[in-house]
C-alpha positions as CSV (number, residue, x, y, z in Angstrom):
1,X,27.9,-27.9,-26.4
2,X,27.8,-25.0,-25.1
3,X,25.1,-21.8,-26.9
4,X,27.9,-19.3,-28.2
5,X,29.8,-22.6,-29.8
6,X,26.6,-24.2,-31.3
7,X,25.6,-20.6,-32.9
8,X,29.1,-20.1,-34.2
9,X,28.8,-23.3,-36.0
10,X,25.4,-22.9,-37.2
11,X,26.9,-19.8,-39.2
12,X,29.7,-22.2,-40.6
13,X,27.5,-24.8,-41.8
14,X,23.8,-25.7,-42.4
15,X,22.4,-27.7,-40.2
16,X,19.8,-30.0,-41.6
17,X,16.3,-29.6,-40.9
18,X,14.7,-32.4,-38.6
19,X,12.8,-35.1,-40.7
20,X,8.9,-34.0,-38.5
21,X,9.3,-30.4,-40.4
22,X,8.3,-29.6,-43.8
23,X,10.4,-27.1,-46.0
24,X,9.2,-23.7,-45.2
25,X,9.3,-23.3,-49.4
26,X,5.9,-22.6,-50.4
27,X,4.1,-22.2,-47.2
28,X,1.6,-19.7,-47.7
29,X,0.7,-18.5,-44.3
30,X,2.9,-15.8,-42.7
31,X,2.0,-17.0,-39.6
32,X,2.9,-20.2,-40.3
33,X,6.3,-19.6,-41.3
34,X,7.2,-17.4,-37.9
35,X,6.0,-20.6,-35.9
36,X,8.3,-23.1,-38.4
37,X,11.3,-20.7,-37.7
38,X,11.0,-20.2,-34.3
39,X,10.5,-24.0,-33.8
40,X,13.9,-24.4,-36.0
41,X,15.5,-22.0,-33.5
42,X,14.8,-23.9,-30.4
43,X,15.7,-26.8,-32.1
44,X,19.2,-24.8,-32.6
45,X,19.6,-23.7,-29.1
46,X,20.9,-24.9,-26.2
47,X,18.5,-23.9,-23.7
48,X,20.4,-24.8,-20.1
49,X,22.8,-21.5,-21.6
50,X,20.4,-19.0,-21.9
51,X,20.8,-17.5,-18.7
52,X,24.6,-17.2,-18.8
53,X,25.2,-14.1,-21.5
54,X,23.8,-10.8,-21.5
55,X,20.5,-9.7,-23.2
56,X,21.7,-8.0,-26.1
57,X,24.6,-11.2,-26.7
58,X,21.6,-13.4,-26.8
59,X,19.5,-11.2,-29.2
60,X,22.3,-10.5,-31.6
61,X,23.6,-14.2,-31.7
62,X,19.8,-15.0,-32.3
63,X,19.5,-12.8,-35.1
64,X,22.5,-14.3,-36.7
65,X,20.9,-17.6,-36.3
66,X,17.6,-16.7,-38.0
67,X,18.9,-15.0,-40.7
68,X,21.2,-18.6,-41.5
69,X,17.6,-20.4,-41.2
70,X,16.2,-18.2,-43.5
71,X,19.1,-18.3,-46.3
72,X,19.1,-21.6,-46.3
73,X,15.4,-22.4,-46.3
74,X,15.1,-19.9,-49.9
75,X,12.5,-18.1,-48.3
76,X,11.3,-15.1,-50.9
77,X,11.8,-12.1,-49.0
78,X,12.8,-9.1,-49.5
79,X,15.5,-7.4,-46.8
80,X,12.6,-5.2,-45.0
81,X,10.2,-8.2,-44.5
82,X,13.0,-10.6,-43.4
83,X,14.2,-8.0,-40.9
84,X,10.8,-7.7,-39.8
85,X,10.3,-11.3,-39.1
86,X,13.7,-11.5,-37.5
87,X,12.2,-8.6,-35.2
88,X,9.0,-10.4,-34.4
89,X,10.4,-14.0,-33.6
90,X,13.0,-12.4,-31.5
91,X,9.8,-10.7,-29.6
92,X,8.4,-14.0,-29.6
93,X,11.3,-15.7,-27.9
94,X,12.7,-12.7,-25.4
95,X,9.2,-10.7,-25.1
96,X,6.0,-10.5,-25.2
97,X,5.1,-11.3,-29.2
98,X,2.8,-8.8,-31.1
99,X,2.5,-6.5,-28.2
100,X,6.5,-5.4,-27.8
101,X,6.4,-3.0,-31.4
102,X,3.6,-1.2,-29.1
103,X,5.3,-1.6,-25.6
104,X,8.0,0.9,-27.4
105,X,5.8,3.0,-28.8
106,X,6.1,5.3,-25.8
107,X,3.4,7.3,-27.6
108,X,0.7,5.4,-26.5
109,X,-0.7,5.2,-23.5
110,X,-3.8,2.0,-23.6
111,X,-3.5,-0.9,-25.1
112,X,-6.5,-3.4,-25.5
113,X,-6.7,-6.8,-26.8
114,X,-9.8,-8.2,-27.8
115,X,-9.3,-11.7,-28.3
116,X,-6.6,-12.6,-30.7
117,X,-7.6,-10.6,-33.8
118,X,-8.5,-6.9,-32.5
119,X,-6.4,-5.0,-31.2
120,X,-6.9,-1.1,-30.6
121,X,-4.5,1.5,-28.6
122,X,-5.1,4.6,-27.2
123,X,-2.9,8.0,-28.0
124,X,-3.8,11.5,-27.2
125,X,-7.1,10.9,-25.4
126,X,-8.5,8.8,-28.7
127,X,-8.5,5.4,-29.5
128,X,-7.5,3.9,-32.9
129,X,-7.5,0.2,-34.4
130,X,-4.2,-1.6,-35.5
131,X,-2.9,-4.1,-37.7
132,X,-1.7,-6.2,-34.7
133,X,-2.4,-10.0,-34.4
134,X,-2.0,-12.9,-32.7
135,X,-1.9,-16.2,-34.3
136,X,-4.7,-17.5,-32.7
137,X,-6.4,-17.4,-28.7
138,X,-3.8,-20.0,-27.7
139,X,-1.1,-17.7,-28.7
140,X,-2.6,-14.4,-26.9
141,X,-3.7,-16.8,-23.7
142,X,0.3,-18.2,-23.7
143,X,1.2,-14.1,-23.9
144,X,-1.1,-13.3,-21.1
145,X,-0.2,-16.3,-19.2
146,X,3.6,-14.5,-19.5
147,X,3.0,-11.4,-18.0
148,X,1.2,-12.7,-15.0
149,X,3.3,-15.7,-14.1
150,X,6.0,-12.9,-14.0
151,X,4.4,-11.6,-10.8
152,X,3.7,-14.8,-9.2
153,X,0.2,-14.6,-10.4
154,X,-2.0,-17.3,-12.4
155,X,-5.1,-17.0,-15.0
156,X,-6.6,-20.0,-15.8
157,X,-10.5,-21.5,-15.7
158,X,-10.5,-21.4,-11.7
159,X,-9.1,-17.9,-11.8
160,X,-10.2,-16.4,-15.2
161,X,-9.7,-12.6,-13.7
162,X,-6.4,-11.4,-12.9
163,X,-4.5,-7.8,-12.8
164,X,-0.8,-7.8,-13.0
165,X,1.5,-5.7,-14.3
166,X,4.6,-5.1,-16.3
167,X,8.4,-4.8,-15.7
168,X,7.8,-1.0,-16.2
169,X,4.8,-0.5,-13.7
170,X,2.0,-0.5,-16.5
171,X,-1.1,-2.2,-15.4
172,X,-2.6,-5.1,-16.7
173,X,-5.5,-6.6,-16.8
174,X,-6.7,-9.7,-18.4
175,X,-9.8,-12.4,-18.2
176,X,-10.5,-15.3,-20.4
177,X,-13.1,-17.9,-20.9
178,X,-15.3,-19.2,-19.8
179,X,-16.2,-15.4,-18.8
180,X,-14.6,-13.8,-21.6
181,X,-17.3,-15.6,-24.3
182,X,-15.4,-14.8,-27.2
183,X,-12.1,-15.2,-26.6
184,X,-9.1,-13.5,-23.8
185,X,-9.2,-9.6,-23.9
186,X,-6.2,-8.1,-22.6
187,X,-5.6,-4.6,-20.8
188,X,-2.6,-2.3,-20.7
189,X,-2.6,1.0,-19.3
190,X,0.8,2.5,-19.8
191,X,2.9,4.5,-17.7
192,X,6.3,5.9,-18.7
193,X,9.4,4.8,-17.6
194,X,9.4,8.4,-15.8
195,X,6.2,9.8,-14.2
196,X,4.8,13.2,-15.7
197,X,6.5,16.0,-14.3
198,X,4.6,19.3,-12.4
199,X,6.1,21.5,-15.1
200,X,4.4,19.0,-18.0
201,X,1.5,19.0,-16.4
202,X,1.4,22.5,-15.9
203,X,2.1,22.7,-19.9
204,X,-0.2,20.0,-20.8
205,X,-2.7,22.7,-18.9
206,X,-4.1,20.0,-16.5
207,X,-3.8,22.4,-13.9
208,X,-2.3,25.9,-13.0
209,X,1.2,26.8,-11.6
210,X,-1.3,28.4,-8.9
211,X,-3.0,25.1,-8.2
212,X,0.6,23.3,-7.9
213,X,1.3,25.6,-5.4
214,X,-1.2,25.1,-2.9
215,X,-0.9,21.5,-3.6
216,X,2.5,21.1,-2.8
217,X,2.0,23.1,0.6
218,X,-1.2,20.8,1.0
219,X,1.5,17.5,0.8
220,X,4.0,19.5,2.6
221,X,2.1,20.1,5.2
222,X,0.3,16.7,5.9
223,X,-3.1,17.5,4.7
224,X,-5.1,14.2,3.9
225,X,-5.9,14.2,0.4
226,X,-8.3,12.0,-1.7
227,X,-8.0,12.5,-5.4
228,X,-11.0,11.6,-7.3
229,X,-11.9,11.2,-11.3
230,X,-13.4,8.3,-13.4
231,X,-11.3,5.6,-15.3
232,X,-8.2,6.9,-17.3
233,X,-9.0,10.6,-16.0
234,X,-5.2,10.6,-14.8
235,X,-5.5,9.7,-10.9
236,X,-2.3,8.2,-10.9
237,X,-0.5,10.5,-12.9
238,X,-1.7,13.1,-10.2
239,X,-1.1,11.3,-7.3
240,X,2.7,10.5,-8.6
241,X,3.1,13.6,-8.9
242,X,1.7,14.9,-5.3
243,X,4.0,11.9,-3.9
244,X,7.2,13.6,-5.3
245,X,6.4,16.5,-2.9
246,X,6.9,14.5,0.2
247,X,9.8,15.2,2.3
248,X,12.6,12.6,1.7
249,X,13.5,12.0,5.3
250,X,9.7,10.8,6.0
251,X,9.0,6.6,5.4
252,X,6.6,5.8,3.0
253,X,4.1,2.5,2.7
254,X,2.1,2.7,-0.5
255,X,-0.6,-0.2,-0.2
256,X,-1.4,-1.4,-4.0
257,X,-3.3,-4.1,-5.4
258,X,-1.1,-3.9,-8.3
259,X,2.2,-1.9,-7.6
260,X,1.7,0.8,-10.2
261,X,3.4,4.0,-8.4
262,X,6.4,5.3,-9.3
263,X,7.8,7.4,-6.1
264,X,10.9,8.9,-6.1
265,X,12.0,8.8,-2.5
266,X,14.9,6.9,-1.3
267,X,12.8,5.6,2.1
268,X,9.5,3.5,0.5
269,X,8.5,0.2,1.6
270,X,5.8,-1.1,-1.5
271,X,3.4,-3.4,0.0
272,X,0.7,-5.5,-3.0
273,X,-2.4,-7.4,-2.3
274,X,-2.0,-11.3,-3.1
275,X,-5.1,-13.3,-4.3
276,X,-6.1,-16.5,-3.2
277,X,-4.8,-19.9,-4.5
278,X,-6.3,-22.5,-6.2
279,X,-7.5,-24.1,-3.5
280,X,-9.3,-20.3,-2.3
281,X,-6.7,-19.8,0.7
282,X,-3.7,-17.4,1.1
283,X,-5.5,-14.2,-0.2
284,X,-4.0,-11.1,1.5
285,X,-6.2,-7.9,1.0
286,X,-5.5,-4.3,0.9
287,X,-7.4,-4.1,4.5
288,X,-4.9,-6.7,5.9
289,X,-2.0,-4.7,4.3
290,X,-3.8,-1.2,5.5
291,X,-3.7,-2.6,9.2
292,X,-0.1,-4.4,9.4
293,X,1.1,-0.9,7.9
294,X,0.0,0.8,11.6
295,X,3.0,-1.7,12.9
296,X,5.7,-0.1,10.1
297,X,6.1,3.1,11.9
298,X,5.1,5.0,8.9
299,X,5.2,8.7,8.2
300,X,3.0,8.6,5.1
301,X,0.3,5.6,3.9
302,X,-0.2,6.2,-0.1
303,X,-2.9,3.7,-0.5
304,X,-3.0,3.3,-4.8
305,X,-6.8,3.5,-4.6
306,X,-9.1,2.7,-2.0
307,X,-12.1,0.3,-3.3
308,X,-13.2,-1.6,-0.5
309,X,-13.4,-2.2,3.7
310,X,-9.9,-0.9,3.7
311,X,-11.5,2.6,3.5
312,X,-12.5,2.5,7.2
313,X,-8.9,1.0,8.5
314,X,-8.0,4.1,6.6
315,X,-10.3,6.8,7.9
316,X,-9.1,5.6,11.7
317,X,-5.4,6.1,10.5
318,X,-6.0,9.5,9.3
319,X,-7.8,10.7,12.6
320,X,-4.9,8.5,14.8
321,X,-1.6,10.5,13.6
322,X,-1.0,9.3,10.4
323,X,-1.3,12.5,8.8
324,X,-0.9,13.4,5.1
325,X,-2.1,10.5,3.8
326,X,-2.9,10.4,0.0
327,X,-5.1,7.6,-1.8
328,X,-7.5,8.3,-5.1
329,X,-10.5,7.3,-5.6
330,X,-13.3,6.3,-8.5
331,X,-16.0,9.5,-8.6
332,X,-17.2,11.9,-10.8
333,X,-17.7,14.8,-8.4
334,X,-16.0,15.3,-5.1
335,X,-19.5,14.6,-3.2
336,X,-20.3,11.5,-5.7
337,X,-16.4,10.3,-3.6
338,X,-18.3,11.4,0.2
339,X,-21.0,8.7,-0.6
340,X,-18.7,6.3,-2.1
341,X,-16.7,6.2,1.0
342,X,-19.9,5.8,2.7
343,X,-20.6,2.9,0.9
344,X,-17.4,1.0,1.4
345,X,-17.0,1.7,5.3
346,X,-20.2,-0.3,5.2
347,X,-18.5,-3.3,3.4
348,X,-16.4,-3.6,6.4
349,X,-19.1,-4.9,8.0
350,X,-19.1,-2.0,11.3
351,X,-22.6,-0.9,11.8
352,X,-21.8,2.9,12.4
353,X,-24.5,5.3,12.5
354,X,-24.4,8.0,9.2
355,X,-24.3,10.9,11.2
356,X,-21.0,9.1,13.2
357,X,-19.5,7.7,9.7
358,X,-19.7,10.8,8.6
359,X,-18.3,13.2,11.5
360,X,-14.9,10.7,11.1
361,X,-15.0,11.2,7.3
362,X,-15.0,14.9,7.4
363,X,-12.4,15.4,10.5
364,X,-9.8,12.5,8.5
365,X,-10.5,14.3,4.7
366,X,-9.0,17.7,4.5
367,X,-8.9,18.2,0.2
368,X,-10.5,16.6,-2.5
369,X,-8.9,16.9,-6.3
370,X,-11.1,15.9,-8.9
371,X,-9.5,15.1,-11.6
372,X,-11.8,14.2,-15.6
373,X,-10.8,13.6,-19.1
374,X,-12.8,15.6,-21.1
375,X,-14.7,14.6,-24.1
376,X,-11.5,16.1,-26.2
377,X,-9.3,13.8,-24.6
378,X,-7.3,16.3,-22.1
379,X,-6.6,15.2,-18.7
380,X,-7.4,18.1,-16.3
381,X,-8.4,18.9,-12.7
382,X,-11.4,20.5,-12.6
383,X,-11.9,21.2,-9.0
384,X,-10.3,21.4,-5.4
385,X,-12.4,21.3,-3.0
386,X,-11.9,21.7,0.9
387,X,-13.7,19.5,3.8
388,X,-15.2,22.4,6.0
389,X,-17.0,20.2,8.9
390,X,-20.6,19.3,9.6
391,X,-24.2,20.9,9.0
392,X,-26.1,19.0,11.0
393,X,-26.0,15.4,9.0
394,X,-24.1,16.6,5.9
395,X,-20.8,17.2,5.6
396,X,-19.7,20.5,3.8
397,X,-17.1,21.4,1.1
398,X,-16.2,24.4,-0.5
399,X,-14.1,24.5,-3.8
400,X,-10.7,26.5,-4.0
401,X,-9.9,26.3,-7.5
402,X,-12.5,25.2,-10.4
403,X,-13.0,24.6,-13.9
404,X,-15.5,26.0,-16.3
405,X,-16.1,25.0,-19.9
406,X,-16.9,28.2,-21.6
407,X,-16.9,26.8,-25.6
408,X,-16.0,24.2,-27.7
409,X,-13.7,24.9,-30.9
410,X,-14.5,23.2,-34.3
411,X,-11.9,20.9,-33.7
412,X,-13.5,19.8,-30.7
413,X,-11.0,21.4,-28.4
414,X,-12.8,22.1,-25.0
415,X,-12.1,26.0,-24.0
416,X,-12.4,26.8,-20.7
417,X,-11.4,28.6,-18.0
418,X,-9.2,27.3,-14.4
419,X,-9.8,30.2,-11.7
420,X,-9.9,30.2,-8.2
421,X,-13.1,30.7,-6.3
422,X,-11.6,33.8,-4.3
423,X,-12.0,31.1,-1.1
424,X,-9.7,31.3,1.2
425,X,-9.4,27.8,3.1
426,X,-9.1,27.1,6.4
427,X,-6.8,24.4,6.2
428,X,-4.3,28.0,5.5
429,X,-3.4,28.0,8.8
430,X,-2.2,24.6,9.5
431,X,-0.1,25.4,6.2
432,X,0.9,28.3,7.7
433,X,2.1,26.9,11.2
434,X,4.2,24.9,9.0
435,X,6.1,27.6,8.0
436,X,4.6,27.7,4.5
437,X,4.0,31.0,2.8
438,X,1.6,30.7,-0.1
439,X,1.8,33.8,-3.2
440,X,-0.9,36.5,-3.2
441,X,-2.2,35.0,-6.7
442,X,-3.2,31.7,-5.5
443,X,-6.5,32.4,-4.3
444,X,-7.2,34.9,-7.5
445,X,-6.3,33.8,-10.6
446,X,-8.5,33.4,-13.6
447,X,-6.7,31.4,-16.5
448,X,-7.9,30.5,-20.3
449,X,-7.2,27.7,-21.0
450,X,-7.3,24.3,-24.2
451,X,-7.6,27.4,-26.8
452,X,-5.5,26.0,-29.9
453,X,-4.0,28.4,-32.4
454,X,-2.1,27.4,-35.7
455,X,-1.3,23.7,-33.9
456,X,-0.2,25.2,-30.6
457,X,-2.2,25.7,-26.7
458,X,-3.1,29.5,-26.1
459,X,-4.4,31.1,-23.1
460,X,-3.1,33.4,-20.2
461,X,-0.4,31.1,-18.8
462,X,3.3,30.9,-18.9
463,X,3.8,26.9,-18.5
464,X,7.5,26.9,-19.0
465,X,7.8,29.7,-15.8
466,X,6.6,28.2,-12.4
467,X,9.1,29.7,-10.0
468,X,6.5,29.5,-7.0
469,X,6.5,25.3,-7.1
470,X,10.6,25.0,-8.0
């Protein structure tokens, strides 16, 4: 029989309840009664018919079905709490359980699980508890075990560690017992549907239309940029948004170890790290990927962030013609990202001298963004800074544009100021020779900026005008 016919007759007449299951009458536990129902449903459906209607005719013909169930099994609710747990048995069945009411929340940008009964989000910067839970660690491992088996990825005791990610790009990350000790803790870090624009940016006062300026030349004109920051300082965000100012005729290869970008372009070729299987073999890294890119004729190499030997395979394509390369980086300071490239151009196992490591550093880097979240929660770029050359064994930099706290309101707004330095880089005239003209004001501007007056962001700048970057 097939699904539509045995739902249709499920609304004519009441099927009886298998003889294994107890009345739902009486049952005390919530959770308990969502599991009864949704094992009545399967019971109900025919499963080899699932994949043959549409979404939404699935979801609406099972809501018709649960709400029979529930009639006839005299369950005392009221209309809001049986729509309710119509809504979550539905998520069970077609999504991801407890987590989908957040998933739409598109105000929230972090989600963390830890273990079955705590789970907190972030929004605006600042992280809050909520009254999500799962039935038990069984149910949250069976959730987890969902979004990575989605990927072609596992988690189990051989593999407790795993990132992933969701149909909409976010990034997951999950481990379990036996390293987790008390139970699986789950990570989301959201991205929208539609990366950040430069003009919200540029009002969310993360940077200056200024700064967007000599940014967009920067891309434009194949400058190698690393941008830096710490976790959840916006990185990706950023370097999104620096991606959209590549030429669409050029071919892309962005080198993930969880595909989390969200370019625009027409020509991209995604590449993602695969880890090893049970038996330890088949694990491709993001230094094999680096080095089979060389053989894609690309124009660009967007590597999602560079954390390991990779970072040498990706100096050497930077000094070898693949110009305007873009990657990001974990630092806290532009010179804190030098010596962590150091560090992983010696995982790859190349015994270079410093002084050579770091001549090839400072001829492939050109800029360096820094981006922080600061303590108030705002995502901002608080410096970019220029690769000058050598000084005998240290390599020199000299920031463009800078931040500087100058106060702290009393509702713990940071005040402060985005400015440039008066600088003017050298990497001007390669800008220049690509037939780039950059505005008088890009090298002297001095804007206030995360003032708040009666709700709303003062300062000096016009966000909604940015004429030089359009």
């Amino acid at each position: 029989m097939k699904l539509s016919e045995r739902l249709n007759r499920s609304s004519r007449e009441e099927i009886p309840v298998p003889v294994k299951e107890k009345s739902l009458v009486g049952t005390e536990s919530y959770q308990e009664i969502k599991s009864k129902i949704h094992s009545m449903l399967i019971e109900r459906l025919d499963l080899n018919t699932l994949d043959t209607i549409s979404t939404s005719q699935l979801q609406a013909e099972i809501r018709s079905v649960l709400g029979n169930i529930i009639r006839n099994e005299a369950i005392p609710l009221n209309q809001s709490e049986r729509e309710s747990l119509i809504d979550e048995v539905i998520d069970e069945i077609m999504g991801l359980g407890p987590l989908e009411p957040l998933l739409r929340d598109t105000t929230i940008s972090d989600i963390l699980v830890n273990t079955y009964s705590k789970v907190y989000v972030e929004r605006a910067g600042q992280l809050s508890a909520t009254n999500v839970r799962f039935k038990n660690n069984d149910h949250l491992l069976q959730i987890i075990d969902r979004i990575v088996s989605r990927v072609g990825r596992r988690v189990d005791e051989t593999s407790p560690m795993v990132d992933a990610r969701l149909q909409d790009g976010s990034r997951v990350n999950a481990i379990i017992p036996p390293l987790a000790i008390d139970g699986p803790l789950l990570s989301i870090r959201r991205f929208g549907s539609h990366p950040l624009t430069l003009k919200q940016l540029i009002e969310n006062e993360s940077l200056t239309e200024e700064m967007a300026e000599l940014l967009k030349a920067a891309v434009q004109s194949k400058l190698n940029i690393v941008i830096a920051g710490g976790t959840g300082s916006g990185k990706t965000t950023l370097l999104n948004m620096l991606s959209s100012f590549i030429p669409p005729t050029e071919r892309i290869v962005t080198i993930e170890d969880s595909a989390e970008l969200q370019l625009q372009q027409e020509h991209v070729v995604r590449l993602e790290t695969r880890p090893p299987n049970i038996e330890g073999k088949g694990e491709v890294t993001q230094r094999d990927l680096v080095k089979n890119t060389l053989r894609m004729r690309p124009d660009r190499i967007v590597i999602g962030e560079v954390r390991g030997a990779e970072c040498l395979d990706m100096l050497q394509a930077m000094n070898t013609g693949h110009e305007g390369s873009l990657t990001t980086i974990h630092a806290n300071t532009p010179r804190d990202a030098l010596s962590r490239l150091e560090t992983m151009v010696s995982m790859s196992g190349l015994n270079l001298s410093d002084l050579a490591l770091r001549q090839q550093t400072a001829r492939a880097i050109e800029l360096i963004v820094q981006c922080n979240r600061l303590p108030d929660g705002k995502r901002r770029i608080v410096s970019i800074s220029e690769i000058v050359g050598m000084e005998g064994n240290i390599i020199t930099m000299q920031d463009i544009h800078k931040f500087e706290q100058t106060s702290v309101e009393d509702e713990g707004n940071i005040i402060g100021i985005l400015k440039s330095t008066g600088i003017v880089p050298k990497c001007l005239d390669k800008i220049k020779r690509n037939g780039i003209q950059l505005s008088e004001n890009v090298f002297s501007f001095h804007r206030t900026v995360g003032a708040m007056r009666n709700g709303e962001f003062t300062g000096d700048t016009d966000p909604g005008s940015v004429p030089s970057v359009h």
